[in-house]
C-alpha atoms as one frame of an Amber mdcrd trajectory, in Angstrom:
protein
  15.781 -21.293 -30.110  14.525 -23.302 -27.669  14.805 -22.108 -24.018  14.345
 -23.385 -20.261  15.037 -21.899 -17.210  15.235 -24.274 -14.144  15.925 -22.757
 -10.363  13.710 -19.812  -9.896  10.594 -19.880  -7.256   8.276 -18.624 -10.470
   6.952 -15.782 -12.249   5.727 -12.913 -12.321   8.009 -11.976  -9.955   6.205
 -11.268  -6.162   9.591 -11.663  -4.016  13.443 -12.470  -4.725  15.713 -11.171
  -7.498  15.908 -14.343  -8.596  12.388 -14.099  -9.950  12.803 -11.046 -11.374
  15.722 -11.244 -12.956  14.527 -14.459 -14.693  11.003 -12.626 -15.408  12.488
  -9.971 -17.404  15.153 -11.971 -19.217  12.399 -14.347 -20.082   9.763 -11.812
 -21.708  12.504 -10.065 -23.827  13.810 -13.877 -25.305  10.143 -14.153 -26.217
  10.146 -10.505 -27.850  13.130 -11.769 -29.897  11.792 -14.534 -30.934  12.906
 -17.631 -28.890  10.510 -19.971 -27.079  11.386 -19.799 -23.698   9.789 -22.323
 -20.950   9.907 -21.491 -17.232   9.525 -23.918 -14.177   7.547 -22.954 -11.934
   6.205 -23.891  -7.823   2.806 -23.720  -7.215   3.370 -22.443  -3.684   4.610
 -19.383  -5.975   2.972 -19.387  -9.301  -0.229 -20.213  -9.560  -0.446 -24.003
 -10.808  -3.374 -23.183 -13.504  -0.901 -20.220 -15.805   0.091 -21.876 -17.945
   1.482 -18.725 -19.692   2.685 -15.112 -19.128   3.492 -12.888 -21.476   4.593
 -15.052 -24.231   6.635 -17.530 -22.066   5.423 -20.977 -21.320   5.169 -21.959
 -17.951   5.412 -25.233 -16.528   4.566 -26.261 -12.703   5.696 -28.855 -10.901
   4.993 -29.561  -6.907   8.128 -29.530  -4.395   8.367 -30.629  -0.850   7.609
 -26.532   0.635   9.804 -26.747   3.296  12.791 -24.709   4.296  15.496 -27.045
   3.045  13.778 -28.833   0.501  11.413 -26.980  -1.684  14.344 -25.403  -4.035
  16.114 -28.873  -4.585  12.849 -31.533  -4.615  11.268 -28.795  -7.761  14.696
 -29.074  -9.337  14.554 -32.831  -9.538  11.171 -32.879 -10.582  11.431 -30.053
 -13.666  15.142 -31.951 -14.524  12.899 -35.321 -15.651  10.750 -32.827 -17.724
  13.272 -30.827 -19.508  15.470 -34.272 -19.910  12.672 -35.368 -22.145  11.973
 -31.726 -24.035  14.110 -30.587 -26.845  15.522 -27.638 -25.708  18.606 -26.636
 -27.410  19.742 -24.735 -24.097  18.629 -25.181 -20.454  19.802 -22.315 -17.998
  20.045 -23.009 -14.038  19.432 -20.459 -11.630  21.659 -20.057  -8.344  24.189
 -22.541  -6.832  21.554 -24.698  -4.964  19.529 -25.912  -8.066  22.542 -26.007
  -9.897  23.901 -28.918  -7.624  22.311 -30.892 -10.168  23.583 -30.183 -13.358
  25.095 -33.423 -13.316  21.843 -35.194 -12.875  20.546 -33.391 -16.208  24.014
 -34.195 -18.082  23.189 -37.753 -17.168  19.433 -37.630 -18.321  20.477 -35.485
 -21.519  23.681 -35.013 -22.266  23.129 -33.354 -25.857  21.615 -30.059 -24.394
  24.241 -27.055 -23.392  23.883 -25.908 -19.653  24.069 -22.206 -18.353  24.439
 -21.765 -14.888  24.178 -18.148 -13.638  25.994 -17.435 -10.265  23.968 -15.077
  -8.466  25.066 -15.054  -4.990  26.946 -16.988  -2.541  24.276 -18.371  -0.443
  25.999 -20.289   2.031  26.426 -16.577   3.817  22.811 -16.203   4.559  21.680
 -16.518   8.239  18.847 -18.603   7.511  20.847 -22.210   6.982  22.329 -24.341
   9.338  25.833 -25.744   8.987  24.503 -28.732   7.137  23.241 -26.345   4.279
  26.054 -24.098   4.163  28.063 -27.016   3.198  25.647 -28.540   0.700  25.268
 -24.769  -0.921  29.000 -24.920  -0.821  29.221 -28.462  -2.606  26.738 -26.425
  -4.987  28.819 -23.360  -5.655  31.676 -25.839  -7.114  29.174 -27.880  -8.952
  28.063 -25.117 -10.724  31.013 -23.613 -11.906  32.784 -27.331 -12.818  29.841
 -28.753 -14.642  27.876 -25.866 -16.781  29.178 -24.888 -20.079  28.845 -21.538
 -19.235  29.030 -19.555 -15.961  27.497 -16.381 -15.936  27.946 -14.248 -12.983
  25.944 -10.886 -11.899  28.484  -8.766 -10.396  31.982  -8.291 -10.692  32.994
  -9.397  -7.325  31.146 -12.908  -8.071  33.109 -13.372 -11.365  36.278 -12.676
 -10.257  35.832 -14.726  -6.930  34.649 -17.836  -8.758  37.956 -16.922 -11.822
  39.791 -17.625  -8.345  38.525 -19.901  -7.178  37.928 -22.346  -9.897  39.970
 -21.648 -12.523  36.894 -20.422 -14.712  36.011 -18.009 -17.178  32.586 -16.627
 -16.042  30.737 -14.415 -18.303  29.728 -11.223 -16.500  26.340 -10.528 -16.796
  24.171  -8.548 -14.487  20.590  -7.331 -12.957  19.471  -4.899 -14.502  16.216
  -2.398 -14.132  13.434  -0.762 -16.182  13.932   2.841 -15.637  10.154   3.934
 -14.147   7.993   6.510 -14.022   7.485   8.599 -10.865   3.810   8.801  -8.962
   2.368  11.209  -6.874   1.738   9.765  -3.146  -2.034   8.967  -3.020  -2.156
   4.804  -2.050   0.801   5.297   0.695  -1.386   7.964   2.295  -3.209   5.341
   4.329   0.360   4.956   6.589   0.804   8.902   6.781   3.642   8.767   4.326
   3.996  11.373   2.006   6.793  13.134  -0.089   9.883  12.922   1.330   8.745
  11.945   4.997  10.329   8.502   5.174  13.137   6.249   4.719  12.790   3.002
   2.729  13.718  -0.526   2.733  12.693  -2.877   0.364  13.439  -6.488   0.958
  12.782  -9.970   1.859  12.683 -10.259   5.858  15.237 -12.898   6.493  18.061
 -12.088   9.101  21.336 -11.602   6.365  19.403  -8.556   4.677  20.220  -6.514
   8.107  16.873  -4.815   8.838  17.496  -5.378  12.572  20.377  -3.031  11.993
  18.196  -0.938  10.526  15.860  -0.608  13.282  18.114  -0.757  16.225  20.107
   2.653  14.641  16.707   4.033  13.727  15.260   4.345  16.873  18.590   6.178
  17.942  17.257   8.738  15.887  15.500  12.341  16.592  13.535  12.624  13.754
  10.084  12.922  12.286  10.941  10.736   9.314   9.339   7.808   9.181  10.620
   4.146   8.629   8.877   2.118   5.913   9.911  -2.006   5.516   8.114  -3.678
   2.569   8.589  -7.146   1.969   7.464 -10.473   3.947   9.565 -13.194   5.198
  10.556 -16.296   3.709  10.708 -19.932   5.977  11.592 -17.074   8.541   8.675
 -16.765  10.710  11.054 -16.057  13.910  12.748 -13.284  12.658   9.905 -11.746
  11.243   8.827 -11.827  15.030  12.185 -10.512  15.724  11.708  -7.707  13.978
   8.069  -6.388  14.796   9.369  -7.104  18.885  12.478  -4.676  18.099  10.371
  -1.960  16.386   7.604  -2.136  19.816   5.148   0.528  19.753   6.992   3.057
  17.647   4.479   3.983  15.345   6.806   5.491  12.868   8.084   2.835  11.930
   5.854   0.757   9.381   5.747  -2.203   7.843   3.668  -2.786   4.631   4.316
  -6.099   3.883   5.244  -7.018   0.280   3.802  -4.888  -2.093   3.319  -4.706
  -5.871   2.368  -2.481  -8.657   1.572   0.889  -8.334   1.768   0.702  -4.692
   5.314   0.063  -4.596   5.976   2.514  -7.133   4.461   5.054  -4.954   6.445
   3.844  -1.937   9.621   3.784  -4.044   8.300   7.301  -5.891   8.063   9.407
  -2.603  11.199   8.027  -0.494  13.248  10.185   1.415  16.346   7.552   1.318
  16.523   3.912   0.435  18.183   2.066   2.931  20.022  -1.497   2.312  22.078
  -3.074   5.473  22.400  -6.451   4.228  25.417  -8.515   5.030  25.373 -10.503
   1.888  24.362  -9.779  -1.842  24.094 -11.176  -5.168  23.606  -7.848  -7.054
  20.693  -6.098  -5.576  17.457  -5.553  -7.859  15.809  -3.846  -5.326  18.849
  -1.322  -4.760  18.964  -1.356  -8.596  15.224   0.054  -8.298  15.656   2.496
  -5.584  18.711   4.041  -7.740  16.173   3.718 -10.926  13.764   6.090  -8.599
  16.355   8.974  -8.108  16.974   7.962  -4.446  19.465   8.789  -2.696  21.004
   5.216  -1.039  22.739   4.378   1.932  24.176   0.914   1.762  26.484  -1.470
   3.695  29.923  -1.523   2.652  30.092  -4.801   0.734  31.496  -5.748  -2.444
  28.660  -5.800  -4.463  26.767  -2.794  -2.767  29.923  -0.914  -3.722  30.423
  -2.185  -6.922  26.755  -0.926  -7.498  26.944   2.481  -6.306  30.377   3.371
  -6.672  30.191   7.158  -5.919  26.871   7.893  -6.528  25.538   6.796  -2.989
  26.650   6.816   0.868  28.507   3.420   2.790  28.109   2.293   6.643  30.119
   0.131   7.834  28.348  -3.673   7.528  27.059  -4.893  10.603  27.555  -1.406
  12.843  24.653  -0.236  14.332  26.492   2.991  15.252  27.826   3.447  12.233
  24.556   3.188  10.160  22.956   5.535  13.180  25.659   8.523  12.762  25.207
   8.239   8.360  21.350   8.122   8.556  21.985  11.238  10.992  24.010  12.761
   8.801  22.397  12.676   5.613  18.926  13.472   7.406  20.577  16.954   7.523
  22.364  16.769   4.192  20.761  19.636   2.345  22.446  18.372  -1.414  21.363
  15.080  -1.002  19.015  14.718  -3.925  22.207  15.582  -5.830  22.987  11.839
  -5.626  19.816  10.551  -6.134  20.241  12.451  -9.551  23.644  10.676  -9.950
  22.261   7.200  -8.868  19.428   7.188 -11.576  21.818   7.958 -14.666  24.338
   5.481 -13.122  22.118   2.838 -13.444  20.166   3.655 -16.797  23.438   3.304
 -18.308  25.121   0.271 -16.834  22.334  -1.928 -16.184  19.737  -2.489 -18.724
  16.862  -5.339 -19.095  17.070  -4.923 -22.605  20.740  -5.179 -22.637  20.846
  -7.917 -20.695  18.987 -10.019 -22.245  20.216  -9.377 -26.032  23.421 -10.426
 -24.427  21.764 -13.366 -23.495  20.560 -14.548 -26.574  23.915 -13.804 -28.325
  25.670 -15.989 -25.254  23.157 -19.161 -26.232  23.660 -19.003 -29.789  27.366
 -18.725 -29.332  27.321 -21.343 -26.824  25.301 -23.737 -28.791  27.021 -23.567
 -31.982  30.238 -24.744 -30.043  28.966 -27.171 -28.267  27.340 -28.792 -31.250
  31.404 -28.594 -33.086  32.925 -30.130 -30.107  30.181 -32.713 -30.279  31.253
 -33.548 -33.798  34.696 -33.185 -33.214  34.743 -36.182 -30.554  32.049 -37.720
 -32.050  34.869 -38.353 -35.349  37.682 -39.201 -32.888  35.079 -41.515 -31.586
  34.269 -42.849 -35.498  38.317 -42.995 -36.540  39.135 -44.980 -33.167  36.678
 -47.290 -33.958  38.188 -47.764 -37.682  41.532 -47.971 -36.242  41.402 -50.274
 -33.465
């Protein structure tokens, strides 16, 4: 079968669960034998791979601005795939799938997927003009795909809701990894169990200024560690660095990869995640992969992650993040949950998994669409006999 994916920034995977979610589908189609084709920005990917790991990639320039480097790259790799023969094309997230419509009307023989990963309209970084485009999005998506596939439970049954849709509930998922010894992370001072972690994009609805502000409330000789860059969010980034000062306990690394970040993920303390919106988190996924205990805001989807395998703060409450790090600083049975946390999610949320169910989902969905093309296309035939 013939695959695309349209929506994602690019792979391999540097930033954004997005990517990764789409990077690890994409390789395991491949291993089952489907050709799979992946869009790709060259602000993200470089412009000359034309390949990686089996799956085709194809790059196309956007405008690389804030507002409109997701939707100007959608445009441009919808004329491609209009012209491919692709027996499925899958959109990624409610912005690029605002134009599902524009594909239908380029190609309307190939099936759409649309996979609902988070409602982005909540994130701090767009203005009010945005929000309601994103919004527009969200409804465009689930009206015009064949299929909706959403990542958490929370997102399926708000869109069921919503609009009157059956999504198909599909998550994130994780490759469960092996441990390393601290020996790269040395050059911040960190070592075994001498820091708490955070691992995310810097852009203001993750919550790291929570994070810091309730840290430095703290007695304690644990460090801090942030690891991940910003994205079209230069300010906050600023933000951030001005809040943390001249404490030199708390670090940031900047986004890392590879064995790095499975050191800094290896050797955590805690992983910390005060974000005040979600999708289903990879990187939570990750730290719960590690054995980690986690600490998490009390949204839907952080809960519906954890359940009771991890700790909650209140979302948004500095004070209430401060008193729970405090707390489970002195926890002596903490590693307990970390145990918990890493069988919780070897179980329930699987690449391999994931993507078998994907495969079986575009089979399924392309053998009925091709039956209910036949069907109208002999209502069309007797009509025409008729009248």
């Amino acid at each position: 079968m013939k695959i695309a994916f349209i929506g994602q920034k690019g792979i391999p995977a540097i930033m954004g669960g997005v990517e990764r979610h789409v990077e690890e589908v994409a390789i395991r189609l491949v291993e089952q034998g489907h050709d799979v084709t992946v869009y790709t920005r060259p602000n993200y990917t470089d412009e000359k791979l034309s390949e990686y790991k089996g799956v085709k990639l194809v790059s196309f320039h956007s405008v690389p601005t804030k507002h409109l480097d997701a939707i100007s790259h959608t445009f441009a790799s919808i004329f491609h795939a209009a012209i491919k023969r692709y027996d499925i094309v899958h959109f990624h997230s409610i912005g690029p799938s605002s134009l599902i419509w524009f594909f239908k009307l380029l190609n309307p023989s190939t099936p759409v997927v649309a996979t609902f990963h988070s409602r982005d309209y909540f994130h701090k970084k767009w203005g009010v003009f945005a929000r309601t485009y994103l919004r527009l999005s969200e409804f465009l998506l689930c009206k015009s795909a064949e299929v909706v596939v959403a990542v958490s439970k929370g997102i399926s049954e708000y869109a069921s809701k919503k609009y009157f849709i059956s999504p198909i509930y599909i998550p994130n998922g994780i490759t469960m990894p092996e441990v390393k010894e601290a020996n790269e992370i040395k050059k911040w001072g960190l070592e075994k169990g001498n820091y708490i972690l955070a691992v995310t994009r810097l852009i203001r609805h993750k919550g790291i200024h929570y994070l810091i502000d309730a840290y430095k409330r703290l007695n304690t000789e644990k460090k801090l560690v942030i690891v991940g860059e910003g994205f079209h969010s230069d300010d906050y980034v600023k933000e951030l660095h001005d809040k943390a000062g001249a404490n030199s306990n708390i670090i940031f690394t900047g986004a890392q990869h590879g064995d790095i970040l499975t050191e800094l993920f290896s050797n955590a303390y805690l992983f910390a995640q005060p974000s005040e919106a979600e999708g289903l988190s990879i990187a939570l996924l990750e730290g719960m992969s590690y054995g980690l205990p986690v600490l998490v805001s009390d949204i839907v989807e952080n809960k519906e992650v954890i359940e009771n395998t991890g700790f909650k703060f209140t979302s948004k409450s500095v004070s209430d993040l401060e008193m729970k790090l405090k707390n489970l600083l002195d926890m002596d049975e903490i590693q307990q949950y970390g145990k918990m946390a890493r069988n919780r999610v070897d179980k329930l949320y699987n690449w391999d998994t994931i993507a078998s169910d994907l495969g079986h989902l575009y089979e399924k969905t392309v053998l009925k669409y091709a039956k209910e093309k036949r069907f109208f296309k002999r209502i069309r035939k007797a009509r025409s006999i008729l009248f």
